[in-house]
Structures are given as structure tokens and as C-alpha cells.
C-alpha positions as CSV (number, residue, x, y, z in Angstrom):
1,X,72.4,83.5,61.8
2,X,72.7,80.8,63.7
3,X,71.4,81.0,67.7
4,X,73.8,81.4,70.0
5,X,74.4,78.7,72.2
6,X,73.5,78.1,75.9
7,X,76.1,76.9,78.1
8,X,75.7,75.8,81.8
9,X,78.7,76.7,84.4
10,X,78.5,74.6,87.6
11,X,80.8,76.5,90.0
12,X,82.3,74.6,92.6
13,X,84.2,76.3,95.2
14,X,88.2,75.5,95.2
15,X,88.5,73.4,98.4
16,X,92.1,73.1,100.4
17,X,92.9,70.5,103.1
18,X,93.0,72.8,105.5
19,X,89.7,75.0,103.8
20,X,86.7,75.6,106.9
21,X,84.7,73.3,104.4
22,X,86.7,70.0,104.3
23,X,87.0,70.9,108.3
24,X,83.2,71.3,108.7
25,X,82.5,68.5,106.3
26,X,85.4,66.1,108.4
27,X,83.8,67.7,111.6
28,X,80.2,66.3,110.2
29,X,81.8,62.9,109.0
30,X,83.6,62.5,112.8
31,X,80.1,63.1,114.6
32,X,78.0,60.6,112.2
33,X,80.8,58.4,113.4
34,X,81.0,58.7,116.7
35,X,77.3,58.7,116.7
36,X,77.2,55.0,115.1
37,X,80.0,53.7,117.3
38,X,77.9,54.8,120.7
39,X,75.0,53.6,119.1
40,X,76.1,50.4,118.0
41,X,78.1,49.7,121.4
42,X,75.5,50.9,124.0
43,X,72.9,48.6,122.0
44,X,75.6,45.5,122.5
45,X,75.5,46.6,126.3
46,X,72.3,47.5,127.4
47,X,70.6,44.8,124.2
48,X,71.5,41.6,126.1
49,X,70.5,43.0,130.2
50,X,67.1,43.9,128.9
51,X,66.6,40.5,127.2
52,X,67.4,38.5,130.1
53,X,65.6,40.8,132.2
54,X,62.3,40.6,130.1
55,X,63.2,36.7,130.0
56,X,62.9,36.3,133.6
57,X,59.7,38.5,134.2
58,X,58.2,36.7,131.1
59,X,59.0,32.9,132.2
60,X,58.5,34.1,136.3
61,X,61.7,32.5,137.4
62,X,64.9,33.3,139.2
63,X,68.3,34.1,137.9
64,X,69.6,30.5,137.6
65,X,66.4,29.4,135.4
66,X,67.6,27.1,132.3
67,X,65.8,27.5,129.1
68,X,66.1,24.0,128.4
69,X,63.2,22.9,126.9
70,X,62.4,19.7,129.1
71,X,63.0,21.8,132.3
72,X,60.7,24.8,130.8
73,X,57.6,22.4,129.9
74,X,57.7,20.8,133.6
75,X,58.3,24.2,136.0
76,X,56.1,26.6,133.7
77,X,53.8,24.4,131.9
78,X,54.9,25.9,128.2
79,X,54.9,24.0,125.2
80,X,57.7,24.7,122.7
81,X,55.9,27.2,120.4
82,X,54.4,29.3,122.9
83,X,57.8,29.5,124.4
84,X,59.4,30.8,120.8
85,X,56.6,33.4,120.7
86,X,57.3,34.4,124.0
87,X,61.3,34.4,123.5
88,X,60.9,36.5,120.6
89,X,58.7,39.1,122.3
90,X,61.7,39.3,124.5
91,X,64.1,39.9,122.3
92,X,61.7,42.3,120.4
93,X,61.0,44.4,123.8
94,X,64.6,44.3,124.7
95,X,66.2,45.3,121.3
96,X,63.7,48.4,121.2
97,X,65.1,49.6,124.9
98,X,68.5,49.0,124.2
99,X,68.1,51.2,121.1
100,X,65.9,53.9,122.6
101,X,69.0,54.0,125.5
102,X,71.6,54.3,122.7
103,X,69.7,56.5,120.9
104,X,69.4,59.0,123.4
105,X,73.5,58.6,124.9
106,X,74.5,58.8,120.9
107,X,72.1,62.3,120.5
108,X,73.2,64.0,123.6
109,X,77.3,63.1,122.1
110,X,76.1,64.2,118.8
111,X,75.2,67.4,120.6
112,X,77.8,68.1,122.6
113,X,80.1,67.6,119.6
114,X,77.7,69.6,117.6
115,X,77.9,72.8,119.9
116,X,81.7,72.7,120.2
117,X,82.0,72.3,116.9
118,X,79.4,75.3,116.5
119,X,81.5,77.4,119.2
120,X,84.7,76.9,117.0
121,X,83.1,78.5,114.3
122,X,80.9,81.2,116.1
123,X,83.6,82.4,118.2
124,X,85.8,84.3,115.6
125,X,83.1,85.4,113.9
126,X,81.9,87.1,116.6
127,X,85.0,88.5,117.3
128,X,84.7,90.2,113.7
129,X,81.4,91.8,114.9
130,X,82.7,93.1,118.3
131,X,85.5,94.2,116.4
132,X,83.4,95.5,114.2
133,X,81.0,97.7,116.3
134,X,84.2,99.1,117.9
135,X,85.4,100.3,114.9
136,X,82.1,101.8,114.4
137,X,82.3,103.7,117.3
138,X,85.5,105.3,116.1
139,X,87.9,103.4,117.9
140,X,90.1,102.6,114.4
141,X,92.8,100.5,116.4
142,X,91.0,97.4,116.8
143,X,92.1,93.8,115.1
144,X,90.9,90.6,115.4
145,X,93.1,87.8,116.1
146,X,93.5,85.3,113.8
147,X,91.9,81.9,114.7
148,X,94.5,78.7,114.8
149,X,97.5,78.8,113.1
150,X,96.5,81.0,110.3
151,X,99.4,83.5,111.0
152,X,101.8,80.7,110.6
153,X,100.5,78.2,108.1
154,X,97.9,79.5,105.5
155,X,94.7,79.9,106.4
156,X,91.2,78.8,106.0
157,X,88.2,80.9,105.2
158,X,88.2,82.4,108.9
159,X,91.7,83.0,108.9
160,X,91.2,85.1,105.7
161,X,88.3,87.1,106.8
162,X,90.4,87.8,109.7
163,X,93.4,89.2,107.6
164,X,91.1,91.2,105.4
165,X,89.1,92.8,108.0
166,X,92.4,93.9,110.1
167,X,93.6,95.2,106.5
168,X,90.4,97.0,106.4
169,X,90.4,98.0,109.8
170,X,94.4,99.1,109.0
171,X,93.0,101.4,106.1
172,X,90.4,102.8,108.0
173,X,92.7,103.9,111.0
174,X,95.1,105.4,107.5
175,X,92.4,107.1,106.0
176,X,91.0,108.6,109.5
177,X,94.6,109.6,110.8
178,X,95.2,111.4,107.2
179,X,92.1,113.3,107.5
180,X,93.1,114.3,111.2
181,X,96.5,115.4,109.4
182,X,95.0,117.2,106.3
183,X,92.8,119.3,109.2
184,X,95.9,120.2,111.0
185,X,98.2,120.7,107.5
186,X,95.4,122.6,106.0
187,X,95.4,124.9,109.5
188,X,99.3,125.4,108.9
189,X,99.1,126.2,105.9
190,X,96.7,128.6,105.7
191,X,97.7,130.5,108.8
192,X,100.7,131.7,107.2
193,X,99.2,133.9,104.5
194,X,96.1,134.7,106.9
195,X,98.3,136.0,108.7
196,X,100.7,138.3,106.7
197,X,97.5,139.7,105.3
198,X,96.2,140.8,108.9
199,X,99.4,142.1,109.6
200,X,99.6,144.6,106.8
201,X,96.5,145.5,107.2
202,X,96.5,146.3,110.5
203,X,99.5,148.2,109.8
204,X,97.6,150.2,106.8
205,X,94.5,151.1,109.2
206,X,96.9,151.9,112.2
207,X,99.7,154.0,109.8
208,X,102.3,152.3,110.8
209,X,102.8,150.7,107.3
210,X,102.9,153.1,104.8
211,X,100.3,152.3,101.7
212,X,102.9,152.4,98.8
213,X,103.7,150.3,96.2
214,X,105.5,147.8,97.5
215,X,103.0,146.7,100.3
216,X,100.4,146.6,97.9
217,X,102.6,144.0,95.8
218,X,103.0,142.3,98.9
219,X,99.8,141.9,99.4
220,X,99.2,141.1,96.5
221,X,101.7,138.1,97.0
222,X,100.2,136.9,100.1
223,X,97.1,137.0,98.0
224,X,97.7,135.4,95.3
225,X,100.0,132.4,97.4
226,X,96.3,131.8,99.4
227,X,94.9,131.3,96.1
228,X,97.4,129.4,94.5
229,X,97.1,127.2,98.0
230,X,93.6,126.9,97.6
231,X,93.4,125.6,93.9
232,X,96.1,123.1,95.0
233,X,93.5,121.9,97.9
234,X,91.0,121.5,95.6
235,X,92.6,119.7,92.9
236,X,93.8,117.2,95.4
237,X,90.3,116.7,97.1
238,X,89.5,115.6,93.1
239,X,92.6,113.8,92.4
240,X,91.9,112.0,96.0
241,X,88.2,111.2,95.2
242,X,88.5,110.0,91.3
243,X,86.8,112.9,90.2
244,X,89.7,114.6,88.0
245,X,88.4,114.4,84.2
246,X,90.9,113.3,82.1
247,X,90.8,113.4,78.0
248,X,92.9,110.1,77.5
249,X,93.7,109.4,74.0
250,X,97.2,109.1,71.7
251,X,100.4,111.5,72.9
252,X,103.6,111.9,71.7
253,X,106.0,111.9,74.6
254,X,108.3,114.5,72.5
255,X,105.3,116.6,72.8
256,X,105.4,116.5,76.5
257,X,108.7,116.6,76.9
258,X,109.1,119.7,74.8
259,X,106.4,122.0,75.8
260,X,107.5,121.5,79.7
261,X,110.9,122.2,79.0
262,X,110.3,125.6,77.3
263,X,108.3,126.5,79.9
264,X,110.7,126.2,82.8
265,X,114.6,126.9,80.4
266,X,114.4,129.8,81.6
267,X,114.7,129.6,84.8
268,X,117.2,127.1,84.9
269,X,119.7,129.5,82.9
270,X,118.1,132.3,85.6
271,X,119.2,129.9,88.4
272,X,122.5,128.9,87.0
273,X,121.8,125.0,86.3
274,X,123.3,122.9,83.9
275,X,120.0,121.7,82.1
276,X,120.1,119.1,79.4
277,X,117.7,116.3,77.4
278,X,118.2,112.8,76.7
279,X,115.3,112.4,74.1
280,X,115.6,109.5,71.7
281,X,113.3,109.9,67.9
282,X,111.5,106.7,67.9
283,X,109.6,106.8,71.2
284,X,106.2,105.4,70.8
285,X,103.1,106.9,71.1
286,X,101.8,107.2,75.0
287,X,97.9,107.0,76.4
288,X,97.8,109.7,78.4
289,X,96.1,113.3,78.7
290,X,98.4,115.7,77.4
291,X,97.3,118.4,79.8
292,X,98.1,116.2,83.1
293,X,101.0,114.3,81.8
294,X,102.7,118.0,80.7
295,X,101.5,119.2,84.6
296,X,103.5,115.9,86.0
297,X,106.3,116.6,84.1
298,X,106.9,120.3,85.0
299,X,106.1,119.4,88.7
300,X,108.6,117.1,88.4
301,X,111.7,119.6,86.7
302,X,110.4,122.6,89.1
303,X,111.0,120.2,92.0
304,X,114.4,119.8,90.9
305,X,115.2,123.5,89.9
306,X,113.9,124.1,93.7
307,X,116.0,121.5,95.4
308,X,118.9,121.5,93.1
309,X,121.8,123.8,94.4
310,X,124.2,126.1,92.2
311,X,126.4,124.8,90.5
312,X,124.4,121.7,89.9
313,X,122.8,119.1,86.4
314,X,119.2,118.5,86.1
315,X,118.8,116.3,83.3
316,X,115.4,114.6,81.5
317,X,116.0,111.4,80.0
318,X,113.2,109.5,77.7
319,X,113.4,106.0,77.1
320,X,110.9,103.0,76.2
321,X,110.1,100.2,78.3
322,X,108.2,97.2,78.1
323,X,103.9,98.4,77.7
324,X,104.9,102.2,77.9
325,X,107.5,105.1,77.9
326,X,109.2,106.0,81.2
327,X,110.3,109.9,81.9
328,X,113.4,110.3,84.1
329,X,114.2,113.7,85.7
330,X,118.1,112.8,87.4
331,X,119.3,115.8,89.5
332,X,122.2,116.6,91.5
333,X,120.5,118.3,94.2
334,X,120.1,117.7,98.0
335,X,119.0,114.2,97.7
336,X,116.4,111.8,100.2
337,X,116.8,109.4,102.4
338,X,115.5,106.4,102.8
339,X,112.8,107.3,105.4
340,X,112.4,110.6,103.1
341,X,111.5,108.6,99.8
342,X,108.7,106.9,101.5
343,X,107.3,109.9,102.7
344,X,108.2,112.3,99.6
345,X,104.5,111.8,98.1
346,X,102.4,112.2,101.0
347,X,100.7,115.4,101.2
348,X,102.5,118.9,102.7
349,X,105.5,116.9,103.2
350,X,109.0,118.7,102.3
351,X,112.1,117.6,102.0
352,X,113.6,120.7,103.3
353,X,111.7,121.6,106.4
354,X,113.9,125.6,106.2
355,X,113.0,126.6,103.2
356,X,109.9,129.0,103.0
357,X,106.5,128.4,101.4
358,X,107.1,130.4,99.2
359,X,110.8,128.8,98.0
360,X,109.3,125.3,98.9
361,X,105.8,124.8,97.5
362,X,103.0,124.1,99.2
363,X,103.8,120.2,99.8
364,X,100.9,119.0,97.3
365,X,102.8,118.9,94.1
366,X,103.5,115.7,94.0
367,X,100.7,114.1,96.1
368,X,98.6,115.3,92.8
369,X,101.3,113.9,90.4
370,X,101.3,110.8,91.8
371,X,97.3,110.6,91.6
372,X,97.6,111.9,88.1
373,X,100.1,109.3,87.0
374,X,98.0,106.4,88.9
375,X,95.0,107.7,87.2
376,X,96.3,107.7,83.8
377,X,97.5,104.1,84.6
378,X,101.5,105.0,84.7
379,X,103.8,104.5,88.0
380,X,105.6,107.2,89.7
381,X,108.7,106.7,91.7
382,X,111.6,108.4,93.5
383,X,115.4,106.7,94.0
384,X,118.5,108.8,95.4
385,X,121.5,107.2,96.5
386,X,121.5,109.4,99.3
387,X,121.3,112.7,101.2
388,X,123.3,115.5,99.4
389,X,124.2,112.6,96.2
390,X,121.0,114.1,94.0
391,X,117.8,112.4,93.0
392,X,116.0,110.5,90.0
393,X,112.3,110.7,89.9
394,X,110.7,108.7,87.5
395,X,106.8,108.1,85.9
396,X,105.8,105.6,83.3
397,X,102.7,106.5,80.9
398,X,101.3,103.4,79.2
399,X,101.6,102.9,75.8
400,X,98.7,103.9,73.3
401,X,96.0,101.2,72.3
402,X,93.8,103.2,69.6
């Protein structure tokens, strides 16, 4: 066998023109220029002051002294080479003070450019960590802006940390005003049955309520509607945390189609609907747990026996689609909204806000068919055309790979 061999990946970050790292590196290129541009112009200024200065203290004469060298040998007794020596002690002495001035104006630029080009950075960033500790502190509604013109142009680095943390700041305030509604939801829900039960019962110990056989099937109801309430709360806490198991493996969606419409025939023929099937032969096979994809499916066809008024069609249609098979459940019931299909899968919401609990579910149905779908990597949808002009609700299962 022959070794495998050893490859080396050099990953270089993609860089746009208007990326924080060709700013920062421009930013760096601008001060090293600036910085050589003071130096090299205070050193022409200040260069030729301090040689004529050290000239004159050098040589001991006035401002109108002439370097000539017949004038030089006769007023200060120099000869011409101890005159060069001197000269070029002068020049050395001078050149190293006008560079030790330019030096120091070209650092304290480079500084002053440094820090605001510092401050530009720092300054949104530390917006993200106020923002941030606010957050922490449970105030969910805080954004950062974002820096420059990323909300108009697209942005650099700092203007995409600055749209991902307001998403994430966004999903936090979601998540948090969800669980504020789930308490409240939960609260309504539960008060209902909690309370027909302490009714009857305080009827039964006071005598007002007579302990036949019809309040103790109502009780019984009540009872059993808690319970049924209870397991839907639970299997949305899993379907909402990941944590429903699913045995995912090759399903005919005949199968599905079949077993959930036995279950509920009859009661469309009790109800009075017009139920029929659309189910083409040559459907392929689905990846999908047969258990959960059969629960979707008769969520889906009780929803429509509920909202579907006599005399009225409910039909499921079957059909293949690019990567998977889509199940259609078309009804001519009560229809949705705009506004109401947007909201249709969100928990303890109901379309019809008359109807009883008992007529109208608990609200959860298809929060946990829409998790189920998700999870076995299908889409679910709703379209109506409008209120009272019937529904189509839809989910796509993916098709098999074994």
C-alpha cells in the first residue's frame, strides 16, 4: 500500500476592497508615509539652520562671515584642512539635530494617527461589549449600530459582526418572548380543565352535582383532555430541544398515505365530507420514520376534518418532486389569511379563536409537525387563497439514499 500523501494548505483569508484588513493595512501604509514625508521635510528645515548655526559658533564669527577660503585663513588663522574637518563636524552635528527634531514631530504624527486609527476600530467593538453586557442583564432589545456605511454598501468585518450580533441579539429577544408566551399559553391552557375538574368536584362533595354516570364521564373527559394536553407539552419540549428519536430508514409514501387515511375515513363519512385520494403507483421510496411521518399526515387531515365545514372536499394528493415526494392535503374549509399563515405553526395558535378546546385542539399540532418534518429533513407549508376559499397544506419528505 502505498503511504498516503502529505499535503500542505496555506489559508489565506479572502480580502475585499472595502475588508477591515486592506483598510488597516492602507491605514498602516498611509502613517509609514506620512511618517517619511515629516521626516524627510522637517530634516530639509531644521538640517540647514543648525548647520549654519554650528558654522558660526565653530568659526566665532557673525552672521555675514564668508567661507571663502582667503578671508577664513586671515580673520581665523585656519588652514584649509583644519577648516574641512571642522565644516564637516558641522554638518555632522547639524544633520543629527535635524533628524533627532524630525524624528520626534514624525513619532508624535505617527501617534496621533495611530490612536485615531486605533479609536476607529475600538469604538464599535466596544459597542458590541456594552451591548453585550446589556443583553446579559436581560434587557433583550439592545442592537448595535452598524459602523460606516455598512447598512448601505456591504460591509467589512465590523459591519458583519454588527449584523450577526443584532441577529443574535434578535433571536435571543424571540426565544425569551416565546418562553414568556409558552408560561402564559401553558397557564391558559391548563386552567381550563383545572378548572372543570374543581367544579364538579366541589359540586360532588357539596351535593349539588349528583354522582351519576354522566359526571363521572365528564370527568373523566376533563381528565383525560389534561393528559392528552400534557403529552402534547412534552412532545414539543422534545421536538423543540432535538431530543425526539427518530428511526429514519426507507418508507413507501403509499404506506403512509394509507394507514392515515383508514384511520380517520371514518370520520369524514361521520362528518359528512367528501374525502378523496390523488395517489399515483410509481412514487419513490421516502427517508423518513414511518411512525412520525404517519403522525404528520393525520395531524394534517384531522386539521382539515376540524376546519372544514359541511358540505365541503378534503382531498390528499401525492406527487414527486425533485430530491423527495411532497404530500398535499387541499380542503375547502374556512381558509387563512395572510397574517394567519404566518402565524398558523406557532404554538397554541388557532385559526378559529370560537371554537372550544375540545373542537379545536390544543394549538400544538402543528408546532410538532412542523419540527417533525424539519427533523426528518422535509419542508412544511401552508397556502390559501383566502379566508372562507379553503386551504392546501403541504410537507416534502426527502427521498431515500440506502
Amino acid at each position: 500500500m502505498r503511504p498516503a500523501r502529505l499535503t500542505t494548505r496555506v489559508f489565506l483569508p479572502k480580502l475585499r476592497w472595502n475588508s477591515l484588513g486592506v483598510k488597516l493595512f492602507v491605514s498602516y501604509l498611509v502613517i509609514v508615509a506620512v511618517v517619511v514625508i515629516v521626516l524627510l521635510q522637517t530634516a530639509d528645515f531644521v538640517t540647514p539652520i543648525g548647520f549654519a548655526a554650528q558654522r558660526r559658533r565653530m568659526l566665532g564669527m557673525g552672521p555675514g562671515f564668508d567661507l571663502g577660503q582667503g578671508r577664513m585663513a586671515s580673520q581665523g588663522g585656519f588652514n584649509a584642512a583644519n577648516a574641512e574637518a571642522l565644516l564637516n563636524q558641522a554638518f555632522q552635528t547639524a544633520l543629527s539635530q535635524g533628524l533627532l527634531v524630525a524624528g520626534g514631530v514624525a513619532l508624535l504624527i505617527a501617534i496621533t494617527i495611530s490612536l485615531f486609527v486605533t479609536w476607529w476600530v475600538i469604538r464599535p467593538v466596544r459597542r458590541m461589549v456594552e451591548a453585550s453586557r446589556n443583553i446579559a442583564a436581560g434587557n433583550y432589545s439592545e442592537r448595535v449600530p452598524l459602523p460606516g456605511k455598512a447598512g448601505k454598501n456591504r460591509p467589512d468585518e465590523l459591519g458583519e459582526l454588527a449584523i450577526s450580533f443584532n441577529y443574535m441579539a434578535q433571536a435571543l429577544e424571540m426565544t425569551e418572548q416565546r418562553r414568556l408566551n409558552l408560561v402564559g399559553d401553558v397557564a391558559h391552557e391548563l386552567r381550563t380543565p383545572v378548572a372543570t375538574l374543581q367544579g364538579y368536584l366541589e359540586g360532588l362533595l357539596d351535593g349539588v352535582i349528583e354522582p351519576n354516570e354522566r359526571t363521572w364521564a365528564k370527568l373523566h373527559d376533563e381528565a383525560g383532555r389534561l393528559r392528552h394536553l400534557i403529552d402534547d407539552l412534552q412532545e414539543l419540549s422534545k421536538a423543540e430541544a432535538h431530543q425526539v428519536p427518530l428511526n429514519l430508514g426507507q418508507v413507501n409514501p403509499l404506506e403512509i398515505a394509507r394507514i392515515a387515511t383508514e384511520r380517520l375515513a371514518g370520520e369524514f363519512r361521520e362528518k359528512g365530507l367528501e374525502f378523496s385520494t390523488d395517489l399515483p403507483q410509481s412514487l419513490p421510496l421516502v427517508q423518513a420514520d414511518s411512525d412520525r411521518a404517519i403522525q404528520v399526515l393525520t395531524n394534517l387531515l384531522t386539521n382539515a376534518l376540524r376546519y372544514t365545514p359541511v358540505p365541503g372536499k378534503v382531498q390528499l394528493r401525492l406527487r414527486a418532486i425533485p430530491r423527495g415526494v411532497e404530500f398535499r392535503v387541499i380542503d375547502s374549509g374556512i381558509g387563512l389569511s395572510p397574517e394567519q399563515q404566518n402565524q398558523v405553526f406557532e404554538r397554541f395558535y388557532r385559526v378559529d379563536k370560537s371554537r372550544s378546546r375540545a373542537l379545536g385542539g390544543s394549538g400544538i399540532g402543528l408546532t410538532i409537525a412542523k419540527m417533525l418534518v424539519e427533523a426528518m429533513g422535509g419542508r412544511i407549508g401552508v397556502t390559501s387563497p383566502g379566508l372562507n376559499k379553503g386551504a392546501t397544506f403541504s410537507f416534502t419528505l426527502p427521498l431515500s439514499v440506502l
